[in-house]
C-alpha distance (Angstrom), angle and dihedral (degrees) to the residues before:
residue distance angle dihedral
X1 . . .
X2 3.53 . .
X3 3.68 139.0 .
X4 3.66 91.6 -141.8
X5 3.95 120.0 40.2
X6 4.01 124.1 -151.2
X7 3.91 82.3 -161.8
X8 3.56 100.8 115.6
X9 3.94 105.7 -135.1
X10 3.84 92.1 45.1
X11 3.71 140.5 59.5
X12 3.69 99.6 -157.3
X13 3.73 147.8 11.7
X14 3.59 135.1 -152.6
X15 4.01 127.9 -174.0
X16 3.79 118.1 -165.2
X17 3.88 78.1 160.4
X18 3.69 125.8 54.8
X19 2.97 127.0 173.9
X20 4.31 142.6 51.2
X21 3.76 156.8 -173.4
X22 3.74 123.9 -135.1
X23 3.87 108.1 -115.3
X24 4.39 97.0 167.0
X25 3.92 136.8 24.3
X26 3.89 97.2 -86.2
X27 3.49 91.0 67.4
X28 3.63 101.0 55.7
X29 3.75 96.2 94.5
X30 4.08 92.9 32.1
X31 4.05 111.9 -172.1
X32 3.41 85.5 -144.1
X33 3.85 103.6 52.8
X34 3.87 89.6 55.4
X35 3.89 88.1 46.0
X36 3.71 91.2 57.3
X37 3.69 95.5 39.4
X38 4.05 91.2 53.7
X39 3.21 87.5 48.8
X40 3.77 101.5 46.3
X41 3.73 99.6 -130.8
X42 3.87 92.6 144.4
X43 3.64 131.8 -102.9
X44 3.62 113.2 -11.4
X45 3.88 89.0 -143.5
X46 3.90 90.5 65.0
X47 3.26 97.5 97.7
X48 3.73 108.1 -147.6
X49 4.31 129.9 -159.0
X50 3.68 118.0 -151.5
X51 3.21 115.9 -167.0
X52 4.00 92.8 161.9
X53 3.71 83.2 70.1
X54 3.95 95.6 48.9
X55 4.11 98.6 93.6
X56 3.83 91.9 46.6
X57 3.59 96.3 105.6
X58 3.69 94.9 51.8
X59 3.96 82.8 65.8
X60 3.21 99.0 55.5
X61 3.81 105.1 84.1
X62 3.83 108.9 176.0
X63 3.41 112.0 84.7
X64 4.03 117.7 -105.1
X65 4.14 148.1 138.0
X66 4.18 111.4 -84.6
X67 3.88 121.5 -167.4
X68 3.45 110.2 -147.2
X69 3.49 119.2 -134.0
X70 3.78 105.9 -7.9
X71 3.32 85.3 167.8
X72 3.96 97.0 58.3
X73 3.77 149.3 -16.7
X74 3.66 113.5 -65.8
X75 3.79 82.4 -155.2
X76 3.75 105.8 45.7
X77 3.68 115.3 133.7
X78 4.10 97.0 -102.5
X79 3.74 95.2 56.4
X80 3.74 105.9 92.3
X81 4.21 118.8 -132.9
X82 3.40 91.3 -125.6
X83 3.63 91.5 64.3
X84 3.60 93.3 39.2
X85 3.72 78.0 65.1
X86 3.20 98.8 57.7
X87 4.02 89.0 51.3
X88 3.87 87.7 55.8
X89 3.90 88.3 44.8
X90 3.54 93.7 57.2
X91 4.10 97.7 43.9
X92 4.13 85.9 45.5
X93 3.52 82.2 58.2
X94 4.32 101.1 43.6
X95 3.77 91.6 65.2
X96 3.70 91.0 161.0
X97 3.71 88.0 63.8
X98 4.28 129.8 75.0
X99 3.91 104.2 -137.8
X100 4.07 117.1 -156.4
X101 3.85 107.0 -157.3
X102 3.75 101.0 -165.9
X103 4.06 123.9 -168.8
X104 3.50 152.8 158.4
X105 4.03 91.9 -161.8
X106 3.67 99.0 81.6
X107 3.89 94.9 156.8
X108 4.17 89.5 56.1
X109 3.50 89.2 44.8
X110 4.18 93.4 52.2
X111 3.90 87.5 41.0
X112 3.79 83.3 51.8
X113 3.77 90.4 47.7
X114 3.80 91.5 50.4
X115 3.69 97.2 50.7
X116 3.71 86.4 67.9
X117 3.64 89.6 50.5
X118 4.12 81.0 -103.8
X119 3.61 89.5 -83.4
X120 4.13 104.2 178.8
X121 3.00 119.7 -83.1
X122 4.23 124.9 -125.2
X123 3.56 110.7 -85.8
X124 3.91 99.5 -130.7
X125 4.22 82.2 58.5
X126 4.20 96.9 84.5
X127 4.16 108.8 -169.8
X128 3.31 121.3 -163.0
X129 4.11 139.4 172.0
X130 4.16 122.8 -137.3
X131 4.21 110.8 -121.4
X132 3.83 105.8 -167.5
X133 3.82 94.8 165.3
X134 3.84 137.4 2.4
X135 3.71 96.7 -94.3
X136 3.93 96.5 74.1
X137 3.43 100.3 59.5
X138 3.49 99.5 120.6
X139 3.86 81.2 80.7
X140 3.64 92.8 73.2
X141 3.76 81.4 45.1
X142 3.42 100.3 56.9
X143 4.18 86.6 38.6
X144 3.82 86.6 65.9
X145 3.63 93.8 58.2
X146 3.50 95.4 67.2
X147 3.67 122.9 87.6
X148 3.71 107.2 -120.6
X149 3.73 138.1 121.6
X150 3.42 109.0 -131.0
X151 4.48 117.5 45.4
X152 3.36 117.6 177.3
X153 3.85 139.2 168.1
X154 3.91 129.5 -132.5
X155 3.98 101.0 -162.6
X156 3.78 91.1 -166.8
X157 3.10 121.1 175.8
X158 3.64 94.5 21.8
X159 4.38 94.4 -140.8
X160 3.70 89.8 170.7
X161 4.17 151.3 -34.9
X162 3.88 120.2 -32.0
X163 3.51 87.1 178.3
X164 3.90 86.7 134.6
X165 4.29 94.9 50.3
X166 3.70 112.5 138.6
X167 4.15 100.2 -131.5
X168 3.84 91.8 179.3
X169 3.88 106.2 132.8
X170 4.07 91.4 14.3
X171 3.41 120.4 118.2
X172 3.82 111.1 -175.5
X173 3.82 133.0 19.3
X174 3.57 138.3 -161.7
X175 3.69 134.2 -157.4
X176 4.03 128.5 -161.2
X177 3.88 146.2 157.7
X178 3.66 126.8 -141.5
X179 3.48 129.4 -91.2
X180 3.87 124.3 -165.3
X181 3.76 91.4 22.5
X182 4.04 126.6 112.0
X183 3.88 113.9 -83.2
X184 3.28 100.8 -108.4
X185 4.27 87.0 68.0
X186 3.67 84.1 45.5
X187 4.06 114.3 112.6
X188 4.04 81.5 -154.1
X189 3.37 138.1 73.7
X190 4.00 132.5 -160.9
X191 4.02 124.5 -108.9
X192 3.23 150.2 157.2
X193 4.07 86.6 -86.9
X194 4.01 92.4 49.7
X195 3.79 120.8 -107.2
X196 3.59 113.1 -3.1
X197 4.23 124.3 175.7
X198 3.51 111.9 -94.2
X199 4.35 111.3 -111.0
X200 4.20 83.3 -113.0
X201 3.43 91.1 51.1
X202 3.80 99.5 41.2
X203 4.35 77.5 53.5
X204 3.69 91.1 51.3
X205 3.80 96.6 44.0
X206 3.99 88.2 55.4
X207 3.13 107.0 44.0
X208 4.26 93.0 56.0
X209 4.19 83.5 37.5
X210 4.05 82.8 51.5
X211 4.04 96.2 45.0
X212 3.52 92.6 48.0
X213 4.37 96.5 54.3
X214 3.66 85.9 46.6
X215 3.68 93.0 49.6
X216 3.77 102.1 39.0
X217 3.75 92.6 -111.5
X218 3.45 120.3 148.2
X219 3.50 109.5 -117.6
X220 4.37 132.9 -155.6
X221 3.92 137.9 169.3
X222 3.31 109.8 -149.9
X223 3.56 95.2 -176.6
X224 4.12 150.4 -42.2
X225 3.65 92.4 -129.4
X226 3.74 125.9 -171.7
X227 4.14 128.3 154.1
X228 4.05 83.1 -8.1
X229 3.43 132.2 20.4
X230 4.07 93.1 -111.8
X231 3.94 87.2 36.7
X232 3.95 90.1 106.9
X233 3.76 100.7 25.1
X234 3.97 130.8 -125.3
X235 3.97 96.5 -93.7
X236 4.12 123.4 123.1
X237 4.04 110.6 -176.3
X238 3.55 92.5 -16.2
X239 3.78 103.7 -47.6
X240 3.61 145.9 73.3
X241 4.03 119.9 -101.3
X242 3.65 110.0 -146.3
X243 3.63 114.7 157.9
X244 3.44 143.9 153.2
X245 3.54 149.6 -150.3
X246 3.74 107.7 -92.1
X247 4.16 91.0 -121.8
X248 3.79 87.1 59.5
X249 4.01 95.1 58.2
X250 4.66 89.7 39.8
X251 4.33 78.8 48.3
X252 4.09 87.4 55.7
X253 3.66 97.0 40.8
X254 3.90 88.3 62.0
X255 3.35 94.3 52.5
């Protein structure tokens, strides 16, 4: 948990759960696993509540973007509703703040959802599902059920084309390679230049960058990735893709 994120599309994160178990490819080289085995904060699938950390939000008073849990799945199986309710409670309450709820449990977040009679969610709470390949669509499916403004997609790792991803209802989506993870996962290759995207990659890259302008999605690379996060740099066709939902920029015009 830090104050200050590196993580490019987020100033923030905060982890009243820690903790996970890998239930699809993208997690089988988790950041987060090797963060809390270098650290030696026990076994990563002990998954952990904090409610100590639950009010921290509420003192943080200037305004900025929080991931929640990037240290776990706010929705994974062992964290109870009841304290996924207190979560919400305390984001309902830190308007000043954007929360990203990030997951790969889509159907535990909908059943979630539907407990509450899916009453809509706060729009400065954003929700959004991780695609790493084609076959878990049904994520973005199940996302799209749920009644909340902002949708968006983290397609991290990138294992292969979503050419074919339904993006109606999604507002923002984000693009990444793998870092950590054997070469052959990579979206990079070595040269005589340093790490360069490989030709599949630069395909699949395009074609989500491509979807999104035609659909009036925001769009951001957060990264190729490789040995290192920074190892192949941020840049798609010679520039940086940064964008953001379009409630983000009306939220910083009022300040």
């Amino acid at each position: 948990m830090s104050e200050f994120s590196a993580i490019e599309w987020t100033d923030s994160t905060w982890n009243p759960v820690t903790g996970c178990n890998k239930i699809s490819p993208g997690c089988k080289f988790c950041y987060a696993e090797r963060v809390t085995e270098r650290w030696g904060r026990g076994k990563f699938t002990d998954v952990k509540l904090h409610p100590e950390r639950l009010r921290l939000p509420l003192t943080w008073r200037k305004r900025r973007m929080i991931f929640v849990n990037s240290m776990s799945d706010l929705f994974n199986e062992q964290v109870p509703f009841n304290y996924i309710d207190e979560v919400f409670d305390v984001m309902g309450r830190a308007q000043q703040h954007i929360f990203q709820v990030l997951t790969k449990r889509a159907d535990r977040m909908l059943a979630w959802a539907l407990t509450h009679n899916n009453t809509q969610i706060p729009a400065h709470i954003w929700l959004g599902v991780s695609i790493e390949t084609a076959e878990y669509f049904s994520r973005v499916d199940r996302l799209r059920k749920i009644n909340v403004p902002i949708r968006f997609i983290s397609a991290e790792p990138l294992l292969g084309s979503l050419k074919d991803i339904d993006l109606r209802g999604i507002s923002w989506l984000i693009t990444g390679g793998e870092s950590g993870g054997p070469m052959e996962r990579a979206l990079v290759v070595q040269t005589s230049r340093g790490w360069v995207p490989k030709l599949t990659a630069l395909l699949w890259v395009r074609e989500l960058r491509d979807l999104c302008q035609s659909k009036g999605v925001a769009f951001f690379h957060k990264q190729w990735g490789g040995p290192t996060p920074k190892a192949g740099g941020r840049r798609l066709d010679r520039r940086l893709w940064d964008e953001f939902p379009p409630a983000l920029k009306i939220q910083q015009s009022l300040i």
